[in-house]
N, C-alpha and C positions, 0 to 999 in steps of 0.2 A: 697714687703710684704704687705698683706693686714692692714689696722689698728684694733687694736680689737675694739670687739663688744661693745657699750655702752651701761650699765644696768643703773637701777634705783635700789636702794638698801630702800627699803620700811620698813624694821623692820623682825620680828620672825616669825616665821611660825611652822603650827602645823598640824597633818592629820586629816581629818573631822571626825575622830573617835575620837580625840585628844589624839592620840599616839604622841611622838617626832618627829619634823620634822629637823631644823636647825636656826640659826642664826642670819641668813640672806637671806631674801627674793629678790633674782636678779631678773627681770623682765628687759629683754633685752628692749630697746628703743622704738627699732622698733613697735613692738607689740600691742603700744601706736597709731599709728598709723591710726589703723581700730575703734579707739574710747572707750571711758570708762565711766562707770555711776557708782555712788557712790553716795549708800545713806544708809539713816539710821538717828535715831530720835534724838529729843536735850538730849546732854549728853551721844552719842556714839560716839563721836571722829570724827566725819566725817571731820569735819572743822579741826582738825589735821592732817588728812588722805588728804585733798586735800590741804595742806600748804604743806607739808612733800612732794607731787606729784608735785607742784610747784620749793620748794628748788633741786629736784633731776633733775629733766628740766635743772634747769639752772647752778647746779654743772655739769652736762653733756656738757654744753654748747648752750643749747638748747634756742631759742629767744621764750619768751611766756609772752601771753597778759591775766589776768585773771578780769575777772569783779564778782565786789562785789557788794553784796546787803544787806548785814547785818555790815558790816562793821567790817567784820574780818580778810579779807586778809591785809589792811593795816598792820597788825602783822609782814608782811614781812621787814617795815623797822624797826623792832627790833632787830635786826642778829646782834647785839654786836656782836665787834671783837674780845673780851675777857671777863675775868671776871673781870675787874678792880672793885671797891668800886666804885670811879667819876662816872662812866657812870653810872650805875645804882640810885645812888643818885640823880645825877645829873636830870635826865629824868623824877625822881619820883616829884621833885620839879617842874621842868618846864611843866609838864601834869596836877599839881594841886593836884594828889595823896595825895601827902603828905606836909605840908605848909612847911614843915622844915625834910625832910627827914634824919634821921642820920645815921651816920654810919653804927649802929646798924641793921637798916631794909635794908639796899645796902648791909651789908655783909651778910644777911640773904637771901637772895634773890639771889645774885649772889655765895653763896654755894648751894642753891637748886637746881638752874639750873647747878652747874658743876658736883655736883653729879648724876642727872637723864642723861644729855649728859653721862658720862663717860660709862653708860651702855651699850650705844651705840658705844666705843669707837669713842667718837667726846671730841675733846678737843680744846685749841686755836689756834693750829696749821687748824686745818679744820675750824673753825670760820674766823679766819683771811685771811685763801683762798677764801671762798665763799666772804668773804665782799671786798678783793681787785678784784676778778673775775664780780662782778655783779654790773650794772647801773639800778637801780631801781627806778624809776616816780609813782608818784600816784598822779591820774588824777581826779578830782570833776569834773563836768558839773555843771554850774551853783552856782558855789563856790569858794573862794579864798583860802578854808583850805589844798588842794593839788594846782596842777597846776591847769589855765583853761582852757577849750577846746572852740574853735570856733567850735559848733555844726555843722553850715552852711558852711562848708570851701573851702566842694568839688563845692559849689554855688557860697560862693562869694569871694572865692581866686582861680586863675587861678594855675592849676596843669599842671608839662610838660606832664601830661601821655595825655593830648590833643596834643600833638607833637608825641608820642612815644608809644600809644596804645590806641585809640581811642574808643572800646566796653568796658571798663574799666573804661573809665575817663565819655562815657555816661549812666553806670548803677552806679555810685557815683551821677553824675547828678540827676539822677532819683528818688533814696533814698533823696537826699536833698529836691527835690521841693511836692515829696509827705510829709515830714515833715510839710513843710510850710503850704500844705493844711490841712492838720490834725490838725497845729495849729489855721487855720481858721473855722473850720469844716465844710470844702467840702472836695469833694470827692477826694481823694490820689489815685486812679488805675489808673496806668500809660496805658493801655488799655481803660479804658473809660471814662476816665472823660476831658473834653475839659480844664479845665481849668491847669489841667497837662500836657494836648498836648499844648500848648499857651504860657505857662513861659519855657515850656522846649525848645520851640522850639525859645523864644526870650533869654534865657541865652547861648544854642548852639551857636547863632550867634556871641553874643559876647567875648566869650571864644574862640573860633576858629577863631577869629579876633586879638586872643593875651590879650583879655580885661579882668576883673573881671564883671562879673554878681553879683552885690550886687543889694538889693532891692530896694533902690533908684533908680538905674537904670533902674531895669524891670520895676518900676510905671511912670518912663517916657514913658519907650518902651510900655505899655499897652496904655498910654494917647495918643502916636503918632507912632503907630506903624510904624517900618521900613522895615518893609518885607510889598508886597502886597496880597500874596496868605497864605493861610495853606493849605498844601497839595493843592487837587485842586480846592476851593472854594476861594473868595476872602477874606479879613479879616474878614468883616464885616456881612458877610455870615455865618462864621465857628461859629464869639462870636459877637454881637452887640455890640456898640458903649457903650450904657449904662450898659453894664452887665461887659464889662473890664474896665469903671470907678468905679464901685463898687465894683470890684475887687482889684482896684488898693488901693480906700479908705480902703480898710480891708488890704490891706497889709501896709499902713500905721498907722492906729490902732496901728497892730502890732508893726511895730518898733519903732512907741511912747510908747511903755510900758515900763519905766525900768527895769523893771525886767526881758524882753529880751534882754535889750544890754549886759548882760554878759555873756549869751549865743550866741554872736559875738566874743566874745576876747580868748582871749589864745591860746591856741596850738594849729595847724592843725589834723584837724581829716585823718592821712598820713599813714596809717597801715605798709606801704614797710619803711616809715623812724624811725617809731617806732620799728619796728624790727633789724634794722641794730646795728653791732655792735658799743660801744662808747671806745674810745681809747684803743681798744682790751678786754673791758668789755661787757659779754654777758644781752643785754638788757633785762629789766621786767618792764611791765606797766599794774599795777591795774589801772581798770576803777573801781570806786568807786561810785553807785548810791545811797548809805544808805541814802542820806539826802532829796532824791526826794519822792515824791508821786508817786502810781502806774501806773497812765496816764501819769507823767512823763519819766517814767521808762521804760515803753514801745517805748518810740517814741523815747529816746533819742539809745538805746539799739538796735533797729532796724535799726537805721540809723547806727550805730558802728559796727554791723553784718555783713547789706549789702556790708557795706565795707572792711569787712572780705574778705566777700565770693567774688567781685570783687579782691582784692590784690590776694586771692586764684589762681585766674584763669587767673593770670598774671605768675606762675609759671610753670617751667618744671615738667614734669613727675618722680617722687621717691620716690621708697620704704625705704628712711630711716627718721626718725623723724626731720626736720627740721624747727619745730616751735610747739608749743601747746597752747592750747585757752582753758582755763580753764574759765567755769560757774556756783561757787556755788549757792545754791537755786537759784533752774533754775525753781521752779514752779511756773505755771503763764504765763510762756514765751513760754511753748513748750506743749500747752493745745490740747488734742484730739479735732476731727471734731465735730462740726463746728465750735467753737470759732479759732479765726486766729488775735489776737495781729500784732504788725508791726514786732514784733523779729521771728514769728514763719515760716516765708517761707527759711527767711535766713537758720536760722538752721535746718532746712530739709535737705536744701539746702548742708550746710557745713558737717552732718552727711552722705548723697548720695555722694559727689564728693570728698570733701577736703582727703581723705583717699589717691586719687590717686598723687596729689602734697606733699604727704608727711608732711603734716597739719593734727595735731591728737586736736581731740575734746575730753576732761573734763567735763562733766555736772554734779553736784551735789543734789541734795534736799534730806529734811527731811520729803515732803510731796506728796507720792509716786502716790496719787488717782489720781492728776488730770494732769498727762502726756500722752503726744502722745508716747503710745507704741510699734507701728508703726514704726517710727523715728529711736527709741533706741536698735530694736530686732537685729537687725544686730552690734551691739559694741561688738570688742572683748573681754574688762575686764570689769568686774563685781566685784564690790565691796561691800558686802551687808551688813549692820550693824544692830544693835537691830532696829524692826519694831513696835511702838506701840499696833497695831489691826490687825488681822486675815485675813482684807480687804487690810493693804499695804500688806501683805506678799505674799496674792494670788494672787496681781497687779503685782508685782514686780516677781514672780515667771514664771506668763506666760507672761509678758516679756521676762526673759530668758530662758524659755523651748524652741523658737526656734534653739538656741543655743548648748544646751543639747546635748550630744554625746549617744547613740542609749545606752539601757539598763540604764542609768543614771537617776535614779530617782528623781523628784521634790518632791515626798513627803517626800525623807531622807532629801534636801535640805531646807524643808519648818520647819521639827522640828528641826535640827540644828538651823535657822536662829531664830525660837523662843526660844532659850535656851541662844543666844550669851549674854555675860556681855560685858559691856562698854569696847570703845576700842579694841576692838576683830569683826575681817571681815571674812565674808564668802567671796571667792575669786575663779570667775571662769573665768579664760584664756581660750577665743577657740583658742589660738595657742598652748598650754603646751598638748601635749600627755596624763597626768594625770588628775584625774579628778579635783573638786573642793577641796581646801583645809580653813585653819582657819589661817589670818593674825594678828598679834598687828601689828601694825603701830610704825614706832622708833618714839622716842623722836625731835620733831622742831626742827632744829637749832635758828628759829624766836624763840621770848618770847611770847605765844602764853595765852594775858591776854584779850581777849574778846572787842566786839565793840570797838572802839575810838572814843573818840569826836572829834570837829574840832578843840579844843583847844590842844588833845592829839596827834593830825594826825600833828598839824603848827610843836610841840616840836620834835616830831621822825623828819619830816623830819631836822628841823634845827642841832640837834644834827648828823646827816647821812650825812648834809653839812660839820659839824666839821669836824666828820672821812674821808670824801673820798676829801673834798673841790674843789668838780666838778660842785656844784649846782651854780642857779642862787641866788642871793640874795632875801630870802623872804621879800617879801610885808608886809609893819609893817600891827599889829593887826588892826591899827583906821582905814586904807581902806579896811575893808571888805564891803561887797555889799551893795546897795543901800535898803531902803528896799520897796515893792513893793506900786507903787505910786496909790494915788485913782483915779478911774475912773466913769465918768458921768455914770448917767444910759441908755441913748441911745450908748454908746459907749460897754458898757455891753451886749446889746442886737446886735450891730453890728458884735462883734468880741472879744472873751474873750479868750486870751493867756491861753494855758495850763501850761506856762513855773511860777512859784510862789514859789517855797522855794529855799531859797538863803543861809542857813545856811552849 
């Protein structure tokens, strides 16, 4: 007997006429698959619309990685298990909210939220499943207020996929040492730039030697190189002597800068081990960059992509949903020609292929102008919410007029999408037979109360240690990062780290 079909149960639906429609809005799994965009301006629910698309992934069972940039997905480890009073007090105190949280405001708080859930028929029976079914990580780059990530990992920790898949473990390579150069500011094209052909081809050796390539070791390997050829020129032919010492002193710069060594530490940047289940709980890891700058945000989010897109293309062939990569505000990251960030090949990339392994892409923005609409014409759901200006709706429109099924109008589409109130989607499926219809989104199961700081991001998770007690023990408050150390002015003009907020 076949198993049934796994939906996402997204909230009410209504006919674009706003006649009745039902309920409950099922969107089978699969469907997710061919990819989805959802946007819509601040104060339409978007950011509820893609938490709500997250919680259903992983009620489904479904392994997904979502990266944040406004710092609102972290909301996900708010999924109280209940309505107790404690937990809600408790949290309000520990985040700072409130110095002495009472009764009072916990019982107010946890009656709001079980009245707006019961709507939805969600009560603690379904809160309590999702929290015992779900292993949830939230990851900082360059921060101690989630996990950290060793940005550099697939460089300078040895992966078995150099044993067990080799175009894999060299296009991780690749992403990393273009990083490095973009931290230096040369040139990152793995096609032409010599200085990308020289570290890659001194880190290959060592890693297929069983070793770690860290950067100490490449600035000995630059200082004494161990190969005599590149390709078929001798060393010293390919890069001069004095040009890979200068190379080498800027890679050292670099890792004299404090405020790069903590972007060495933490967690492997692993996508296949970050996906796997943890003691029968289906995994979820926010990548969380709200705390970076946008040159940060790029390089760090690019390197996280590329390694999407390689774990991507370690998988078998499948038409059912078996992972989701969710990208709220994604503008910026996926800019028409000619701007090209280091996030935007990947996701080309991930939007063209990841469909056929069974990897469905999520992208979200509020800021519809400046995407590559190329990229996104081919997603099969469409999620469209209130649009500021005349200009996202026509962007946004002939976006999806590819899509459009023959007789279906963009201009009935275009004054709908201008009439929507808050919380209310225009929703167009090129798998459903019917045309476009009108979604509310249900109610979170997450407490879905707006950015968090790093002081509010330490307390959820330590309180989420409490309930599930699978965490690692948090790092007390007094070691947080260093803070970024002064540098000469010749070393300013050598080589100035992009890598700078540590909060």
């Amino acid at each position: 007997m076949s198993a049934k079909p796994v939906s996402f149960n997204l909230g009410a639906w209504r006919q674009l006429s706003g006649a009745l429609g039902g309920n409950l809005l099922r969107i089978p799994a699969h469907h997710l698959v061919t990819h989805s965009v959802v946007v819509g301006m601040t104060g339409s629910g978007k950011s509820g619309l893609v938490t709500v698309l997250a919680e259903e992934a992983l009620r489904t069972r479904i392994p997904t990685i979502a990266i944040d940039v406004k710092g609102d997905l972290p909301n996900l480890l708010l999924n109280f298990p209940n309505f107790e009073l404690s937990s809600y007090g408790a949290w309000l105190e520990a985040s700072g909210e409130c110095m002495s949280a009472s009764e009072a405001d916990a019982a107010a708080l946890a009656t709001e939220r079980r009245e707006a859930l019961a709507t939805w028929a969600i009560g603690e029976a379904q809160l309590q499943q999702f929290s015992e079914r779900t292993h949830l990580r939230v990851i900082t780059p360059g921060s101690t207020a989630g996990e950290s990530l060793h940005v550099l990992s697939s460089l300078e920790r040895r992966s078995p996929r150099w044993d067990t898949d080799l175009e894999s473990a060299r296009a991780a390579l690749s992403a990393a040492v273009s990083l490095v150069l973009r931290l230096l500011g040369r040139d990152p094209d793995p096609a032409k730039s010599k200085e990308h052909v020289l570290l890659s081809v001194l880190a290959e050796r060592r890693l297929l030697a069983g070793e770690n390539a860290d950067i100490p070791s490449l600035m000995q390997d630059l200082q004494s190189p161990p190969v005599d050829e590149i390709g078929a020129l001798p060393v010293n032919s390919f890069f001069k002597r004095s040009d890979r010492l200068n190379l080498a002193a800027s890679l050292n710069t670099l890792l004299a800068s404090p405020t790069f060594t903590s972007w060495r530490q933490g967690a492997a940047l692993d996508v296949a081990e970050w996906v796997a289940p943890r003691n029968g709980r289906t995994p979820a890891v926010v990548l969380s960059v709200a705390h970076l700058d946008d040159e940060e945000r790029a390089l760090v989010l690019g390197v996280l992509l590329e390694e999407v897109l390689s774990w991507v293309r370690t998988l078998s062939g499948s038409r059912r949903l078996r992972a989701l990569l969710i990208f709220d505000e994604v503008y910026g990251f996926l800019p028409p020609h000619p701007a090209n960030p280091p996030t935007k090949r990947p996701l080309v990339a991930l939007m063209k292929q990841a469909r056929a392994f069974g990897v469905g892409v999520v992208v979200a923005t509020q800021n519809p102008m400046d995407l590559d609409y190329r990229a996104l014409s081919n997603a099969g759901l469409w999620c469209i919410g209130r649009l500021q200006t005349d200009a996202d709706r026509e962007r946004v429109l002939d976006g999806l007029s590819a899509s459009l099924p023959r007789g279906e109008s963009a201009r009935e589409l275009d004054r709908t999408v201008a009439r929507l109130a808050n919380r209310w989607f225009v929703v167009r499926n090129a798998h459903a037979s019917s045309g476009p219809i009108l979604l509310q989104p249900r109610h979170a199961m997450s407490w879905l109360r707006g950015p968090m700081t790093r002081t509010e991001l330490r307390a959820a998770r330590v309180q989420r240690a409490v309930w599930q007690g699978d965490e690692q023990p948090l790092a007390p408050e007094s070691k947080v990062e260093p803070k970024p150390a002064e540098t000469t002015q010749k070393e300013e003009n050598h080589v100035k780290p992009a890598f700078q907020h540590q909060a």
